[in-house]
Backbone as a ProteinNet text record, in pm:
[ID]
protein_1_A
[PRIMARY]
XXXXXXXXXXXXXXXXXXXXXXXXXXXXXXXXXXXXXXXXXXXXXXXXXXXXXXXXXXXXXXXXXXXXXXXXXXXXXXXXXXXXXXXXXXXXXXXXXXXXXXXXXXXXXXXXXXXXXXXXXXXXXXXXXXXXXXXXXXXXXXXXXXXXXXXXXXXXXXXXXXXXXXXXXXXXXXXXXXXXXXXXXXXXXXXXXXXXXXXXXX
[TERTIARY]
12376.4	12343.6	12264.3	12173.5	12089.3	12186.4	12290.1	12342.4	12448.7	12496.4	12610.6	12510.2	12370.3	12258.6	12211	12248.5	12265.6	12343.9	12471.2	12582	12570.7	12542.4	12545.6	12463.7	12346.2	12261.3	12300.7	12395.6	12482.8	12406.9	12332.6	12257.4	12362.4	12449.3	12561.2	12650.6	12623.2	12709.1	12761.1	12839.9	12868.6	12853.1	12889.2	12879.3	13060	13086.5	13223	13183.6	13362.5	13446.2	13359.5	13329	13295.8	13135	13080	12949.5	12868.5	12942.4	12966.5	12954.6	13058.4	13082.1	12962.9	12955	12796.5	12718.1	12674.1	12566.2	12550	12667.9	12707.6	12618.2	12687.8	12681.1	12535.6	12474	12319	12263.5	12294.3	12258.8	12228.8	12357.7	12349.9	12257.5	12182.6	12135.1	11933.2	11918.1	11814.1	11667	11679.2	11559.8	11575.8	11678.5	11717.3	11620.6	11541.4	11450.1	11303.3	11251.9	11166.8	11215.5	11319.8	11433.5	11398.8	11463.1	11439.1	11313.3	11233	11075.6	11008.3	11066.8	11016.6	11084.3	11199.1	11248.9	11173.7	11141.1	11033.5	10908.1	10843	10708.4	10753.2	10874.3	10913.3	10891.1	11004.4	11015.8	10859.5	10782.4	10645.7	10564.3	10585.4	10491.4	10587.4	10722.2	10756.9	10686.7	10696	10672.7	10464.5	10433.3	10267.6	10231.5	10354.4	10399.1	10429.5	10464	10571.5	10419.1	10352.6	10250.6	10126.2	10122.2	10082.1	10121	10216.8	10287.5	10420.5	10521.5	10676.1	10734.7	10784.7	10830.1	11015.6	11039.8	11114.3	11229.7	11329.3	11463.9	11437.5	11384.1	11372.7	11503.6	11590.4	11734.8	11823.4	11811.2	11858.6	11810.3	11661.5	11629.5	11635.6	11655	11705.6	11855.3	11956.3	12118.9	12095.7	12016.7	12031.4	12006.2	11908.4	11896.4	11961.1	12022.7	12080.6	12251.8	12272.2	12378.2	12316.1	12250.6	12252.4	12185.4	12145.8	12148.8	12282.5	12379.7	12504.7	12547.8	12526.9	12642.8	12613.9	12472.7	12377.7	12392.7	12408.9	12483.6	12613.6	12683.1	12842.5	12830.2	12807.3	12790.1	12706.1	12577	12578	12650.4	12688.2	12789.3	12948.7	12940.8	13056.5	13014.1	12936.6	12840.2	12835.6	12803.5	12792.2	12929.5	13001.4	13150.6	13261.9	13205.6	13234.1	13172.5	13022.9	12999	13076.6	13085.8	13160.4	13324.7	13381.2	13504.4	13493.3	13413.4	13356.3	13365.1	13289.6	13283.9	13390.2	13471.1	13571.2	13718.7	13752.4	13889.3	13930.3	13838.9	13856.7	13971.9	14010.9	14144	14058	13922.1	13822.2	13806.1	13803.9	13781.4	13607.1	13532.1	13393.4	13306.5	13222.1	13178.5	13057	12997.9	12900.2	12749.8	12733.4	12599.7	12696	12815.3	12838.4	12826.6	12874.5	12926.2	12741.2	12660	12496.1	12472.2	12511.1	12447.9	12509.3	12621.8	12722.1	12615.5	12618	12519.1	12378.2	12343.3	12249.1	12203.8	12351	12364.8	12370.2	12465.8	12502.7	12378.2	12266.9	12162.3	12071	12080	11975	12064.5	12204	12295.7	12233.2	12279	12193.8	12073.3	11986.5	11854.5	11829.8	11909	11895.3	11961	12071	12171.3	12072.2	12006.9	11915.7	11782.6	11736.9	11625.8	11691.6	11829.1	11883.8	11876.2	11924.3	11953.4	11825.8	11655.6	11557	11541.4	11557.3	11518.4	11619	11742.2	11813.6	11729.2	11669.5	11633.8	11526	11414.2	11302.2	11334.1	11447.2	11493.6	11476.4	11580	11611.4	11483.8	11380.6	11268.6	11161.9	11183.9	11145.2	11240.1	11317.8	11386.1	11376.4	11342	11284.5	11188.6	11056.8	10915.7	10934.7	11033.2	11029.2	11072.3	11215.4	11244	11126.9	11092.3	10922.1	10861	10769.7	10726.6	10763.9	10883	10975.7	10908.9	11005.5	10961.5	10837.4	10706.2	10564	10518.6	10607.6	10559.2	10639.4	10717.3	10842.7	10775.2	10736.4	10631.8	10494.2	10461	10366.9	10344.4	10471.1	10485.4	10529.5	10593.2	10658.3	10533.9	10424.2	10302.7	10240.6	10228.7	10115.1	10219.3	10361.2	10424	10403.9	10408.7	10375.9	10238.5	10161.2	9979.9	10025.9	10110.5	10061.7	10095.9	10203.6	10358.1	10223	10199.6	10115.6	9986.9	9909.3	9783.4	9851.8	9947	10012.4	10078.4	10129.2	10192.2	10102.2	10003.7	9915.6	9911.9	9881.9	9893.7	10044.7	10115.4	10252.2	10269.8	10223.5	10233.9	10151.8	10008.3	9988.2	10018.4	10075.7	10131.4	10270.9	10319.2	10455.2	10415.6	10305.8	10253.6	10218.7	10109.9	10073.5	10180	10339.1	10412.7	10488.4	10512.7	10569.7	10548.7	10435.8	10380.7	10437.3	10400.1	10375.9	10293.4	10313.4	10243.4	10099.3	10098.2	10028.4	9922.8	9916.5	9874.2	9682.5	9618.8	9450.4	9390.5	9442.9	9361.5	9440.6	9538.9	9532.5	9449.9	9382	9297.1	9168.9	9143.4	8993.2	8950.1	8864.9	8863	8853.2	8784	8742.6	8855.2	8945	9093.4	9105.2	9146.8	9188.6	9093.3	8965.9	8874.1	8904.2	8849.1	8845.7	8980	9122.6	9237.6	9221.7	9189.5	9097.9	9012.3	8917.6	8806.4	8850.9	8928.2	9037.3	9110.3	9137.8	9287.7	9224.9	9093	8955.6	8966.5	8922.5	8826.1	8961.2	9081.2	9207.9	9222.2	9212.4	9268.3	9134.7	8987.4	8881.7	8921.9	8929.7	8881.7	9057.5	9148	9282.8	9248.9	9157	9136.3	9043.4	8913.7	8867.5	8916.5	9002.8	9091.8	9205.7	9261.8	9313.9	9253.8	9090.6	9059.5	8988.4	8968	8886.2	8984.6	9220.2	9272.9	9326.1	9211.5	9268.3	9402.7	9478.3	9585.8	9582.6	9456.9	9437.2	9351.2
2069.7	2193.9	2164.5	2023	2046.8	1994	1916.5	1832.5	1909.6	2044.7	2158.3	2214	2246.2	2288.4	2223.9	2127.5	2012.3	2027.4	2002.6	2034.7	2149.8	2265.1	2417.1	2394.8	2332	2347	2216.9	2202.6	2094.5	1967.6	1877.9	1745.1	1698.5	1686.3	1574.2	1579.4	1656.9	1688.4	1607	1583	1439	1309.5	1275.4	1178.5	1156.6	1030.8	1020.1	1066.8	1064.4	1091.6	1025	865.7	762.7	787.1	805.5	838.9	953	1062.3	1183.1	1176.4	1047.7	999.3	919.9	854.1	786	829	947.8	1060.7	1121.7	1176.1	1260.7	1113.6	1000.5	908.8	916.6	879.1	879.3	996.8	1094.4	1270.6	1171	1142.1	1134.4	1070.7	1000.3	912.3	948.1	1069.1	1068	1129.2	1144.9	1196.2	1119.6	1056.5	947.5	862.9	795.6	713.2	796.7	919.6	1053.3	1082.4	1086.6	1152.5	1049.6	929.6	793.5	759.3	793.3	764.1	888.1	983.3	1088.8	1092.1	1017.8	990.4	875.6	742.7	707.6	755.4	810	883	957.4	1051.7	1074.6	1015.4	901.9	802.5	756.4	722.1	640.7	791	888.4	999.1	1008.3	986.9	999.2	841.6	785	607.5	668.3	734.7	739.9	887.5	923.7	1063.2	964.5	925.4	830.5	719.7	693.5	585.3	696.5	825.4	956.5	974.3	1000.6	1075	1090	1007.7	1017.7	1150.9	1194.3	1333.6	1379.4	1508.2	1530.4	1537.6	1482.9	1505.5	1353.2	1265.2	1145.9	1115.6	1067.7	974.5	1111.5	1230.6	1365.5	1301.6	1261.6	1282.9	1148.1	992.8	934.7	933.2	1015.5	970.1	1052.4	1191.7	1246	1172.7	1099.2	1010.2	873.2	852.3	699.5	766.3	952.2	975.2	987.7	1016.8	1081.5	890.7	807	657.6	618.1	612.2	622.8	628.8	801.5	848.7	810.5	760.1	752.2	571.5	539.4	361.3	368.1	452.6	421.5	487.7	626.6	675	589.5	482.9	399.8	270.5	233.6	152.5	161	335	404.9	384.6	423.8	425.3	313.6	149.4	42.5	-18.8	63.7	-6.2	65	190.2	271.2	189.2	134.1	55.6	-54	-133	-243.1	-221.3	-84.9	-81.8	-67.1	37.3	64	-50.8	-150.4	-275	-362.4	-349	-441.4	-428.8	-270.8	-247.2	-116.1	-121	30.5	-102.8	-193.4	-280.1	-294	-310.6	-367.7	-247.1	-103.9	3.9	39.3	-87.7	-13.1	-144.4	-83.7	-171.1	-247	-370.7	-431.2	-331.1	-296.7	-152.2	-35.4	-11.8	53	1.1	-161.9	-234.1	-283.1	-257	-311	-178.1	-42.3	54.7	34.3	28.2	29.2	-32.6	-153.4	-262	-209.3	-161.5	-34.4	49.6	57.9	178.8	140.9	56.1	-42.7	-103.1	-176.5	-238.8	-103.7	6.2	127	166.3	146.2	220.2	81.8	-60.9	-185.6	-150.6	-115.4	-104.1	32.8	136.5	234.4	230.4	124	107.5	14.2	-118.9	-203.6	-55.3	-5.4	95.4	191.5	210.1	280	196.1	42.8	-52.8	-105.1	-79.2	-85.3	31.4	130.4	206.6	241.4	207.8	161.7	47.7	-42.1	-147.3	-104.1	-11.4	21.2	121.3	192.6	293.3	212.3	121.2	65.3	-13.9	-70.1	-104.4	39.5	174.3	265.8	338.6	252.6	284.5	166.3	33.1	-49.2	-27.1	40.6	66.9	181.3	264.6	367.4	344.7	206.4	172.5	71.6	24	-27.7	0.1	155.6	231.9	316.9	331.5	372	258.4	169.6	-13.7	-10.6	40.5	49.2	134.2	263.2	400.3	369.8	326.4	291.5	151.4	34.7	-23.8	8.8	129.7	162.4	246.1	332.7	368.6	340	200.1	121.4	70.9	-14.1	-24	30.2	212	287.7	274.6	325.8	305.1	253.9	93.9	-77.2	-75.1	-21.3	4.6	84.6	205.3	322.4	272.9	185.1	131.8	29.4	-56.5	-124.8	-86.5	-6.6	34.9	120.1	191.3	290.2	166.3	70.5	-66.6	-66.2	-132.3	-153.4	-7.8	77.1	264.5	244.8	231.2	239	150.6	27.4	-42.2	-10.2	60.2	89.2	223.9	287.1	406.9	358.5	255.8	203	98.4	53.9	-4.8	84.6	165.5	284.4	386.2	392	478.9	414.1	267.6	243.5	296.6	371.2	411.9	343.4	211.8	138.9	167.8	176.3	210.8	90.8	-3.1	-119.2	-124.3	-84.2	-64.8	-31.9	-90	-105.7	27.6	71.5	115.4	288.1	309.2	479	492.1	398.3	429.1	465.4	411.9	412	562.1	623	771.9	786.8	663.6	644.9	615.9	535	488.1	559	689.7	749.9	784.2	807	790.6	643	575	421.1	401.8	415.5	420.9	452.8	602.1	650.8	546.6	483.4	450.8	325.5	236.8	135.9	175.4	282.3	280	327.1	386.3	428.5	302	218.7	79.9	-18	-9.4	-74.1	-32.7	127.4	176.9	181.3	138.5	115.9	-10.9	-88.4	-267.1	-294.9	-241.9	-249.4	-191.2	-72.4	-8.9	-81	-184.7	-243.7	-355.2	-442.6	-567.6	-540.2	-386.1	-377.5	-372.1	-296.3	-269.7	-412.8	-485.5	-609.8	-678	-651.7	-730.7	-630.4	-521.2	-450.7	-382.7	-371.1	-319.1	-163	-91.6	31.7	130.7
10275.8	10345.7	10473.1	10462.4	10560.5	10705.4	10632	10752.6	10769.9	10767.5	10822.4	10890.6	10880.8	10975.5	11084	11081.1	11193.1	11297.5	11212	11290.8	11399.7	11264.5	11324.8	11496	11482.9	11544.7	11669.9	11700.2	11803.8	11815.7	11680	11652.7	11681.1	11643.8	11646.4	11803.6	11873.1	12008.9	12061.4	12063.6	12125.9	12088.3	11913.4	11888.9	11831.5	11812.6	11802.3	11646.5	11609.2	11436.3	11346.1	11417.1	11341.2	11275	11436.6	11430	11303	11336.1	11249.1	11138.4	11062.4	10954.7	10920.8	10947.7	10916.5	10868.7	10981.5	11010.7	10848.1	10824.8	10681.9	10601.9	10537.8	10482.6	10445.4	10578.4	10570.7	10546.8	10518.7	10484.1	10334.7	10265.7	10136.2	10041.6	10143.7	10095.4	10117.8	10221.4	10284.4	10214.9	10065.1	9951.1	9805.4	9802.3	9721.9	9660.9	9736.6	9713.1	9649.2	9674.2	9592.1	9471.8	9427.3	9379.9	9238.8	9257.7	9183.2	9137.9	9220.6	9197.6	9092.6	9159.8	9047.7	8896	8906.4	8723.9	8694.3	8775.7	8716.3	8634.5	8726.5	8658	8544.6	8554.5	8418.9	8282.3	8333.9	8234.5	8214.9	8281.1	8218.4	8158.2	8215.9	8116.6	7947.2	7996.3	7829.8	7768.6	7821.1	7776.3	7674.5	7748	7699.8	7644.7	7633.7	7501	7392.2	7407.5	7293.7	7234.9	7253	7232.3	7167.7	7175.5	7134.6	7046.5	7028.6	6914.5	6951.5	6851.6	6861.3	6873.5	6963.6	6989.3	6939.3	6899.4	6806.5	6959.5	6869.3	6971.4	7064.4	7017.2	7098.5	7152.5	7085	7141.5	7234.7	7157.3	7276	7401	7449.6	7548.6	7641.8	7602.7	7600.2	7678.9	7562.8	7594.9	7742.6	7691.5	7855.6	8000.3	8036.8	8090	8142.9	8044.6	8001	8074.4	8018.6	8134.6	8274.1	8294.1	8459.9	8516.8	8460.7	8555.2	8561.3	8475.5	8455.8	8581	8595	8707.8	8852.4	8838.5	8981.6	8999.2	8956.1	8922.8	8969.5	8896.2	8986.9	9086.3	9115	9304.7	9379.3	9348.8	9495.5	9517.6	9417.8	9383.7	9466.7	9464.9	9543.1	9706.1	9669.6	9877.2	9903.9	9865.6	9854.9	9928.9	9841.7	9852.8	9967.1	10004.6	10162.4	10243.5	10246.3	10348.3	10406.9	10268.4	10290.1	10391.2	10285.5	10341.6	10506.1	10553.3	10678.9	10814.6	10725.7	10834.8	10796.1	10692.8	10749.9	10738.3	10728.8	10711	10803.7	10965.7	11051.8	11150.6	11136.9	11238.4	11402.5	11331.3	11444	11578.3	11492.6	11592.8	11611.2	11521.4	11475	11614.9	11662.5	11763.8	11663.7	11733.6	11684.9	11661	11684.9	11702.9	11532.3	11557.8	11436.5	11284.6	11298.2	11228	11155.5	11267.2	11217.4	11124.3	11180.2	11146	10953.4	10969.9	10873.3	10741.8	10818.3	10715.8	10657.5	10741.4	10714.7	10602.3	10622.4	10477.3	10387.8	10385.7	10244.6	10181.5	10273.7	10212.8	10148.3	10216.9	10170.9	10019.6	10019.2	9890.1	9769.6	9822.3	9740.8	9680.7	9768.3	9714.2	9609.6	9602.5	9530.3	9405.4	9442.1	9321.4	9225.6	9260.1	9196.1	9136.4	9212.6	9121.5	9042	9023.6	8937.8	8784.7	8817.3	8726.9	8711.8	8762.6	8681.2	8590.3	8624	8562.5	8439.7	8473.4	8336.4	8225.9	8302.3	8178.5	8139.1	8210.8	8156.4	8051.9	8031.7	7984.6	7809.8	7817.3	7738.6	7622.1	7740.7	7690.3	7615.7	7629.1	7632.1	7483.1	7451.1	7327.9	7240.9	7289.8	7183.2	7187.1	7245.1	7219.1	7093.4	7088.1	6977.9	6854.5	6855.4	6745	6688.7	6747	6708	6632.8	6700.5	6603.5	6521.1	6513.5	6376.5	6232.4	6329.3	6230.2	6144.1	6221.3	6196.2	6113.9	6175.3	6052.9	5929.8	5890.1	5747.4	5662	5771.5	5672.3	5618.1	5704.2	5649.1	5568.9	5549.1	5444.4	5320.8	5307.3	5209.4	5183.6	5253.2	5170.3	5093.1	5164.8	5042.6	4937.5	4939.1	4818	4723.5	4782.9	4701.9	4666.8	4709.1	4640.7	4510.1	4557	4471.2	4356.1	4343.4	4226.4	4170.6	4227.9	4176.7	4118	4147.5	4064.7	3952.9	3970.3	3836	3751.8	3749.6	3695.7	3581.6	3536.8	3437.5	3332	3402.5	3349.6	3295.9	3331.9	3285.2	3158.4	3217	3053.5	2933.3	2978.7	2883.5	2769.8	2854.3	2829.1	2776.7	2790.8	2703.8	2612.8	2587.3	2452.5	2379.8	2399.9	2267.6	2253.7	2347	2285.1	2201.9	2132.8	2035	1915.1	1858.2	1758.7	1635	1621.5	1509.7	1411.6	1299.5	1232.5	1164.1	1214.1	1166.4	1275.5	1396	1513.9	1522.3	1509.9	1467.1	1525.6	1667.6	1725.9	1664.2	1614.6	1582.6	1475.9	1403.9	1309.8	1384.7	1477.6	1531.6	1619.5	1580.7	1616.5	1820.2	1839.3	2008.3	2076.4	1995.3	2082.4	2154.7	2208.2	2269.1	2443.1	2429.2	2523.5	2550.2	2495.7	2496.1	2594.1	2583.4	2689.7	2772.3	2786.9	2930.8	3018	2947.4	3026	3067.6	2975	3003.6	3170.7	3152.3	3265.6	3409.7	3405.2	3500	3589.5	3429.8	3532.3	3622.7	3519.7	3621.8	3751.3	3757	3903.7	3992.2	3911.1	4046	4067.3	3958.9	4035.2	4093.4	4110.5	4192.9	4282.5	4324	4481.6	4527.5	4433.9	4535.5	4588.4	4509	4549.5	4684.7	4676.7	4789.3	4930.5	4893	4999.3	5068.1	5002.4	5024.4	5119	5085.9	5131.4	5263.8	5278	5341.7	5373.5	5225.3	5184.1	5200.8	5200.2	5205.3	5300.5
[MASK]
++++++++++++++++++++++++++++++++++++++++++++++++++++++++++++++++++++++++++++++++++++++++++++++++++++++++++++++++++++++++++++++++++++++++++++++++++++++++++++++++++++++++++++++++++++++++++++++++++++++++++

């Protein structure tokens, strides 16, 4: 829009077809570099959301991204490759001054295409930082598990020894047995919470 306002406004007056063409070219390219920079900062404010607290719809927000570097990778890639064609397939109608400008472009389309393809890899690093802490929250929850399994372990066996109900068995005669199990299965699950906490298991 801004460069038909250009036009409108006779900027271009008198510049050749070629010139014109350029002119447009370099329109395309002329907020590009803001543009890129501001999905950066994006990307690093999600990067220190994410180090906060894992946010719901993660990989949604991700693929979204992961499309639009996509499309912005092959269009300067496209611009890259107009330059090129530019300087060396017009049958030598482009003067030395066009042929510099030409080069011009191409190195400005290079350089946008490479910060597209960082910000692709930071992307990527920004989805192994999450499968990470996936990794982190699942072992850490397989630990309390492995505590919990383990201090109930001893409780379990003893609760599957006195359910054999043998009849030869010393302790259903004894009137305390039953407290006495209790105070038994007390002291297992303190001195197992302090052994964990000592191995800092808990």
């Amino acid at each position: 829009m801004e460069y038909l306002n250009k036009m409108a406004e006779g900027t271009y007056e008198g510049y050749s077809f070629r010139q014109i063409l350029l002119a447009l070219f370099e329109e395309l390219l002329q907020d590009e570099v803001l543009y890129l920079q501001k999905q950066e900062e994006h990307l690093a404010g999600l990067e220190e959301e994410l180090l906060k607290k894992i946010p719901d719809y993660f990989y949604e927000m991700i693929m979204k991204y992961r499309k639009r570097f996509n499309i912005f990778h092959a269009y300067y890639e496209q611009l890259m490759n107009m330059g090129d064609v530019m300087q060396t397939s017009v049958n030598g109608g482009l003067s030395e001054e066009e042929k510099a400008q030409w080069q011009l472009f191409s190195n400005r389309a290079e350089r946008l295409h490479d910060h597209v393809e960082m910000l692709r890899e930071y992307l990527v690093q920004i989805r192994e930082l999450y499968q990470s802490l996936i990794a982190v929250q699942q072992n850490q929850v397989m630990s309390i598990l492995t505590v919990v399994t383990t201090i109930f372990l001893p409780l379990t066996l003893i609760a599957g020894w006195y359910g054999m109900n043998f009849p030869n068995m010393p302790e259903f005669g004894w009137k305390y047995a039953y407290p006495a199990v209790i105070i038994v299965s007390i002291l297992v699950i303190i001195l197992e919470i302090i052994y964990f906490k000592k191995k800092k298991m808990l």
